[in-house]
C-alpha positions as CSV (number, residue, x, y, z in Angstrom):
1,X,-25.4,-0.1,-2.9
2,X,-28.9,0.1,-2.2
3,X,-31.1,2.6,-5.1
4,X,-33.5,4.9,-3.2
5,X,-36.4,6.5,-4.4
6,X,-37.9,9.3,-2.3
7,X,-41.5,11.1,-2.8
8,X,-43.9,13.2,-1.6
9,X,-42.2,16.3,-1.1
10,X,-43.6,20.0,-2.5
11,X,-44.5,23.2,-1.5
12,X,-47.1,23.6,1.8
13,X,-47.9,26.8,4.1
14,X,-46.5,26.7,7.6
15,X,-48.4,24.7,10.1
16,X,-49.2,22.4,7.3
17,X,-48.0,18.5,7.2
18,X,-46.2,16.6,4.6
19,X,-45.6,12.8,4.1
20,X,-42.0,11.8,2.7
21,X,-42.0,8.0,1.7
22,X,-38.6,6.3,0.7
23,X,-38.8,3.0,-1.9
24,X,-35.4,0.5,-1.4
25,X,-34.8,-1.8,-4.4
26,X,-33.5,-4.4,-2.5
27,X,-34.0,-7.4,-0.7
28,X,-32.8,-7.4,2.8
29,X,-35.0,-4.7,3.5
30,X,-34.8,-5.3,6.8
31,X,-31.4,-5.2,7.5
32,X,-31.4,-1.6,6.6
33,X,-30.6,0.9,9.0
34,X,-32.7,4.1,7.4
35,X,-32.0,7.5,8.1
36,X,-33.8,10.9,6.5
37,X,-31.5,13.8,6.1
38,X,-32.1,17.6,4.9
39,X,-30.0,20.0,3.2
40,X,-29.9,23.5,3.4
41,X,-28.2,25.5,0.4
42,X,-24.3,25.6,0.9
43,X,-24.8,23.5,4.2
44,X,-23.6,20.0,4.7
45,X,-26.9,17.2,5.6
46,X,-27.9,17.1,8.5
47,X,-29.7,14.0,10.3
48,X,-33.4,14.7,10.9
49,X,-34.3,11.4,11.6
50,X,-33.1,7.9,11.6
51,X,-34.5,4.6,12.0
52,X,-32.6,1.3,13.2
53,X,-32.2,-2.4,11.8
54,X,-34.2,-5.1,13.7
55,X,-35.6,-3.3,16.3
56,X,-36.9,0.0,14.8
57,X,-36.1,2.1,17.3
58,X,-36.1,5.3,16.0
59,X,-33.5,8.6,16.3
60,X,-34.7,12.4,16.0
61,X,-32.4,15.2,17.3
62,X,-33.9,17.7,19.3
63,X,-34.8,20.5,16.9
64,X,-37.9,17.6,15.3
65,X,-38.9,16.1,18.0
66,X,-42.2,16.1,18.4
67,X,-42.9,17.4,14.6
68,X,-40.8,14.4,12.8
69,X,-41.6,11.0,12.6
70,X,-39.9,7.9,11.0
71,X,-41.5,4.9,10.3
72,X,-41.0,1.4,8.5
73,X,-43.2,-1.0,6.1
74,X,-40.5,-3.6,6.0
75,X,-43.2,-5.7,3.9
76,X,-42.7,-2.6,1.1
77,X,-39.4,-1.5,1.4
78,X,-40.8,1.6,2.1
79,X,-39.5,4.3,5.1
80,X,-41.8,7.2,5.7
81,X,-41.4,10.4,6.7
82,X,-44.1,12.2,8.8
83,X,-43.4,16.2,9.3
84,X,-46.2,17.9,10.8
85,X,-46.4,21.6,12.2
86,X,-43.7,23.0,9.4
87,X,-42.2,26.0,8.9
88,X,-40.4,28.2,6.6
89,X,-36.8,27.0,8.5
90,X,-37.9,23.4,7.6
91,X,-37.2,24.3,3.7
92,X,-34.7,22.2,2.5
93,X,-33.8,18.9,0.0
94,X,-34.7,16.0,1.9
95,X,-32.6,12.9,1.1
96,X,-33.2,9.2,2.7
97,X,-29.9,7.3,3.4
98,X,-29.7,3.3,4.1
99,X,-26.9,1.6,5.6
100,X,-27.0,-2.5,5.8
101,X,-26.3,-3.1,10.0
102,X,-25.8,0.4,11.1
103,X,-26.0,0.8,14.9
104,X,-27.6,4.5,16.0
105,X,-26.0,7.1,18.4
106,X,-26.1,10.5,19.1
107,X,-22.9,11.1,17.2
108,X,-24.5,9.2,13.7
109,X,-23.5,11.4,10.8
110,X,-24.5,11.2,7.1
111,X,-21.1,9.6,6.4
112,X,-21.8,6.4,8.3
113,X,-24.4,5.7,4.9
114,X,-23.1,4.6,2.0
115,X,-26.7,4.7,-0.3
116,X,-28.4,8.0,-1.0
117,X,-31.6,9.0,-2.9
118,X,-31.7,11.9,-5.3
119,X,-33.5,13.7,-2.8
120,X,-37.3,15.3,-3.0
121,X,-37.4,19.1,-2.2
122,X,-40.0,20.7,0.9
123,X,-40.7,24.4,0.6
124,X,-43.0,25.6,3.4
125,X,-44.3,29.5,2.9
126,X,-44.9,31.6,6.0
């Protein structure tokens, strides 16, 4: 398994932006398929955004687009997650997942990764 190290979440007023970054210790970086997921209490995770092996294309469902972007420094291991325009139904545990090789779809569910990070929490106030 892959450790993960997330940061950068906290509390912020709607409208405001935060920046989640994700730290792999490993050294296939690259191979990584990296998603983003958030939790609400008593709620199962829930894929907000997801970025593929080898040609980066990334993977945002509806309800982010637009407000969510994913991004990759495969020289630092490092995924970043770039939420701007929150709101209070953004509050939530925010977790970054890897998987070694995973392809993306529509149908990708938490399951599909096998390394999680202890997750980083996002409050945003009305």
């Amino acid at each position: 398994q892959v450790q993960l190290v997330e940061s950068g979440g906290g509390l912020v007023q709607a409208g405001d932006s935060l920046r989640l970054s994700c730290v792999a210790s490993v050294r296939t970086f690259s191979t990584l398929t990296m998603g983003w997921f958030c939790q609400f209490p008593g709620k199962e995770r829930k894929l907000v955004a997801a970025m593929a092996w080898g040609s980066g294309t990334p993977l945002y469902p509806d309800s982010v687009k637009g407000r969510f972007t994913i991004s990759r420094d495969n020289a630092k291991n490092t995924v970043y997650l770039q939420a701007d325009n929150l709101g209070p139904e953004d509050t939530a545990v925010y977790y970054c997942a890897a998987q070694p090789w995973l392809a993306l779809s529509r149908r990708t569910r938490p399951g599909e990764f096998k390394s999680w990070g202890q997750g980083t929490q996002v409050t945003v106030s009305s």
